[in-house]
C-alpha positions in Angstrom: 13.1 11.4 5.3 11.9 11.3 1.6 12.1 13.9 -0.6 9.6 12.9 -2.9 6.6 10.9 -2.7 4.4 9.7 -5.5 1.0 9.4 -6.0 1.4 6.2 -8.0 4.5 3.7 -7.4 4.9 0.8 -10.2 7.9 -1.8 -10.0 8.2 -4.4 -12.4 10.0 -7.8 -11.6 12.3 -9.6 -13.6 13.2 -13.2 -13.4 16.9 -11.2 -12.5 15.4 -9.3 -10.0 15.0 -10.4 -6.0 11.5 -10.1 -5.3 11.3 -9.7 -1.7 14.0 -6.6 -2.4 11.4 -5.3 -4.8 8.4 -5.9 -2.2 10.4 -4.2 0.6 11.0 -0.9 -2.1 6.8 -1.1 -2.9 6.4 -1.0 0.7 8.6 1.3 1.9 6.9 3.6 -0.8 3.4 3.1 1.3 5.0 3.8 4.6 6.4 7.4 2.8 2.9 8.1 1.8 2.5 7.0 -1.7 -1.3 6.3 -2.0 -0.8 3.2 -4.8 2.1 0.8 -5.4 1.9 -2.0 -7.6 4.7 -4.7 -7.7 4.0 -6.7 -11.3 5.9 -10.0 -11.4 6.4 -10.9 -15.0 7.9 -14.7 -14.3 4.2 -15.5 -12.1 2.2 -12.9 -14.0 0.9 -12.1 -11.0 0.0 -8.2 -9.5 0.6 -6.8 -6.2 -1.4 -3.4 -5.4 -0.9 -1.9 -2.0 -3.2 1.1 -1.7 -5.0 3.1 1.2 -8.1 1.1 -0.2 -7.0 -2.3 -0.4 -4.0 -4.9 -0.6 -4.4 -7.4 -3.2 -2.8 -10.5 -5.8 -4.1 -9.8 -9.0 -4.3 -12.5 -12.2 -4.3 -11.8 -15.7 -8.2 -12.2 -15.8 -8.3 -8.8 -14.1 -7.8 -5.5 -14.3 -5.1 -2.8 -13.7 -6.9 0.2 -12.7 -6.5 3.3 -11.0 -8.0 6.3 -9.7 -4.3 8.0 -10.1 -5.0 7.6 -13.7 -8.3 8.4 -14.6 -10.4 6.4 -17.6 -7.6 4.4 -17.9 -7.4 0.6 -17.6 -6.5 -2.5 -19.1 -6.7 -6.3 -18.3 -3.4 -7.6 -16.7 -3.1 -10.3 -19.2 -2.8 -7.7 -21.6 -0.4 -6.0 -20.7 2.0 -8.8 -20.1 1.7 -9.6 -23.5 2.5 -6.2 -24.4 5.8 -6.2 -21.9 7.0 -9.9 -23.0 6.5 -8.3 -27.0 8.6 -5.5 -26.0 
């Protein structure tokens, strides 16, 4: 049984990491009860969100957004460019 569940669950995947490793963690966190997990793939720069609300592939014309962090967003593009400047 786990412990700890978060609201929000984000992974980040590396052209080191296994993806469908990292895809089984994100959902694993949704069957616990965590109400948003988001899988970013940096070598596709694609977005995976699993939420109560909807299960989506996100581009970088879109927009990361949630109601786990309020008045916060920012296009998906964006921030790639902010994780490949490190």
């Amino acid at each position: 049984m786990q412990r700890f569940v978060p609201d929000l669950a984000i992974e980040i995947a590396s052209k080191n990491d296994r993806f469908d490793a990292l895809l089984a963690k994100v959902l694993r966190y949704r069957r616990c009860g965590t109400s948003e997990a988001w899988l970013f793939s940096i070598p596709t720069r694609q977005v995976f969100l699993y939420s109560e609300r909807l299960t989506a592939i996100l581009g970088e014309g879109d927009t990361f957004e949630s109601p786990q962090i309020p008045e916060f967003s920012i296009r998906i593009g964006d921030l790639f460019a902010m994780i490949e400047a490190g």
